[in-house]
C-alpha positions in Angstrom: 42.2 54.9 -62.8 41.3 57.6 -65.3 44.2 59.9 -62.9 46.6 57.5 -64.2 45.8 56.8 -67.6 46.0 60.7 -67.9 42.6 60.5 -69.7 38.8 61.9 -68.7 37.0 59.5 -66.7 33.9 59.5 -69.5 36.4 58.1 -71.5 37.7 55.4 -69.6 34.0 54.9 -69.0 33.8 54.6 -72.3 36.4 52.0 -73.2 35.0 49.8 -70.5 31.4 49.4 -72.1 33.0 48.6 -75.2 35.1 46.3 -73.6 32.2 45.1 -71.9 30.1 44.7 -74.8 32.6 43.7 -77.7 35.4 41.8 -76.3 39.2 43.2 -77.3 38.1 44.0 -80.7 36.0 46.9 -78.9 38.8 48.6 -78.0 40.4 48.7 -81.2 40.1 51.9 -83.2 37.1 51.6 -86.0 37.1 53.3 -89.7 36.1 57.2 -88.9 33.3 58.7 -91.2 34.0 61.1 -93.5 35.3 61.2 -97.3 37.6 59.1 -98.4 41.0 60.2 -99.2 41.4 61.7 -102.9 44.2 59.0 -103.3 43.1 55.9 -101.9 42.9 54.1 -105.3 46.3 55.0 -106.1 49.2 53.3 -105.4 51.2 54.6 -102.9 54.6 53.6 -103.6 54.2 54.8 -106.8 52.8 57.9 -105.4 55.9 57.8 -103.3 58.6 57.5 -105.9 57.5 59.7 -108.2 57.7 62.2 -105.4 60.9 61.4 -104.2 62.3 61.4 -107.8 60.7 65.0 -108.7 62.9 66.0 -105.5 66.0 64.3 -106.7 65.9 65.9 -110.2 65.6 69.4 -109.2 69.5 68.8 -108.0 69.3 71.1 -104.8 66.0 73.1 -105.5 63.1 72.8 -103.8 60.2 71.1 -104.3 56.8 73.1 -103.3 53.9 71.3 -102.1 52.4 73.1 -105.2 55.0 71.6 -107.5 53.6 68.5 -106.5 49.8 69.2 -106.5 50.4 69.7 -110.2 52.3 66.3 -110.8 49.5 64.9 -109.0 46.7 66.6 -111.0 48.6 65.9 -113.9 50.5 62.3 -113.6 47.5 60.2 -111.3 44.6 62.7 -111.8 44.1 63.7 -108.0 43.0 67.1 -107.7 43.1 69.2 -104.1 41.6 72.5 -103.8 44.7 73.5 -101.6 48.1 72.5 -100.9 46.4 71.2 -97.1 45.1 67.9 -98.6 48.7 67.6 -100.3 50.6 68.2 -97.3 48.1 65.3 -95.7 48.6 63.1 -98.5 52.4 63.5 -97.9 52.5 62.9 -94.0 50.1 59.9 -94.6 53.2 58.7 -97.0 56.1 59.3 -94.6 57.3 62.2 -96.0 58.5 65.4 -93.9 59.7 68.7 -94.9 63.3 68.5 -93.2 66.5 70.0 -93.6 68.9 68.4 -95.7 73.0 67.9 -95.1 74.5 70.3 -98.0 76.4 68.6 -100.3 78.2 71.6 -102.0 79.1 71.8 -105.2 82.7 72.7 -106.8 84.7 73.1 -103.9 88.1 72.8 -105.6 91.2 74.3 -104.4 91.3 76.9 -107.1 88.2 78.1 -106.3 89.1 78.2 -102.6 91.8 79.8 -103.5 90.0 82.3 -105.5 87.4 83.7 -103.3 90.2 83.7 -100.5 92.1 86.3 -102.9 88.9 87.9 -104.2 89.5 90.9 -101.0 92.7 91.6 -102.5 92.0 91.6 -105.8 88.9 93.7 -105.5 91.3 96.2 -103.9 93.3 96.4 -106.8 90.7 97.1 -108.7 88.9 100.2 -106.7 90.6 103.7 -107.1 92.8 104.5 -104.1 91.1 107.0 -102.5 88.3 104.8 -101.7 87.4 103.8 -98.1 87.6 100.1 -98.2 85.1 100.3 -95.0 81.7 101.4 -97.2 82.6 98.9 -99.8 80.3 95.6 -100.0 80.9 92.7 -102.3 78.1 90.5 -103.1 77.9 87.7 -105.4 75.2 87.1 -108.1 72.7 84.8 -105.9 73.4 87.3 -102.9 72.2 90.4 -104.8 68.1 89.4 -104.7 67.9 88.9 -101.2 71.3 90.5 -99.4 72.3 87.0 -98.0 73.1 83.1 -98.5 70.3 81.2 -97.2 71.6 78.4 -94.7 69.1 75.8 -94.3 67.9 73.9 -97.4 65.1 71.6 -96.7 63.2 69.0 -98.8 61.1 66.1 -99.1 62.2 63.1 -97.7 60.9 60.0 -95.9 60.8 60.1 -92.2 64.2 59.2 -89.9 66.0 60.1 -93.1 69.1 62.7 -93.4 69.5 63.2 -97.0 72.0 64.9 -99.0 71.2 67.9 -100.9 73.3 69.7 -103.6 73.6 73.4 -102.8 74.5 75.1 -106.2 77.5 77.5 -105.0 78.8 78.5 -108.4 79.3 82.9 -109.0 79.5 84.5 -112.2 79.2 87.8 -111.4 80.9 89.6 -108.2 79.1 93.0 -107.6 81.0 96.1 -105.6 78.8 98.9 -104.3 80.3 101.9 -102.5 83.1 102.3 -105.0 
């Protein structure tokens, strides 16, 4: 029996004395010892929409799980050594740190139509004798880390796809190698 259950046989042992000696309730998973969850006075939909709505007003940024220790330490008054007990608290919610469908921002036509022409009219600009094939353009985000990130992921509530805003806006183009 234990074969099939795919379980040790001192366990199936097990869950036939207390079966034996409790009835169905035996079998029935008890209260584990321990300490008691930092929030278990709290309300958790609160808890829960207070989360969700930090997420929502950062309009596409992220929200770190030490972001929210401090709303907690500071809105409900639960304080966790680490982010561990918040990342806990979180899962016991239904949240999960998953990636979001972008939602970007400002895709007009003109702006299409800008960065389709922004090759050509970098050439313009460059002296002549330059070799177009040494020349990089970044734009302002691009220049702290060489590259776009693609996956933006936040807090949301589980089986959920949410939207996020993905600020794609560029002040400043940058041309090294000229």
């Amino acid at each position: 029996m234990a074969q099939y259950l795919l379980q040790s046989l001192s366990a199936v042992k097990q869950w036939v004395r207390h079966y034996k000696d409790e009835g169905i309730d035996g079998l029935k998973e008890k209260q584990r010892s321990g300490r008691p969850s930092k929030a278990r006075n709290q309300n958790h939909t609160k808890l829960l929409q207070s989360i969700l709505a930090m997420q929502n007003n950062k309009n596409g940024g992220r929200v770190r799980l030490k972001d929210i220790q401090n709303m907690l330490a500071k809105d409900f008054n639960i304080h966790y050594q680490n982010i561990n007990g918040v990342h806990y608290l979180l899962t016991k919610l239904g949240l999960s740190w998953i990636s979001a469908d972008l939602n970007i921002q400002n895709k007009t036509k003109k702006r299409k139509r800008y960065i389709k022409n922004f090759k050509q009219k970098a050439i313009d600009v460059l002296p002549t004798d330059t070799d177009l094939n040494k020349v990089d353009v970044w734009f302002q985000d691009e220049t702290r880390i060489g590259q776009q990130g693609s996956i933006t992921r936040i807090w949301a509530e589980k089986g959920t796809r949410p939207r996020a805003v993905r600020q794609q806006q560029f002040e400043y183009g940058y041309i090294f190698g000229a």
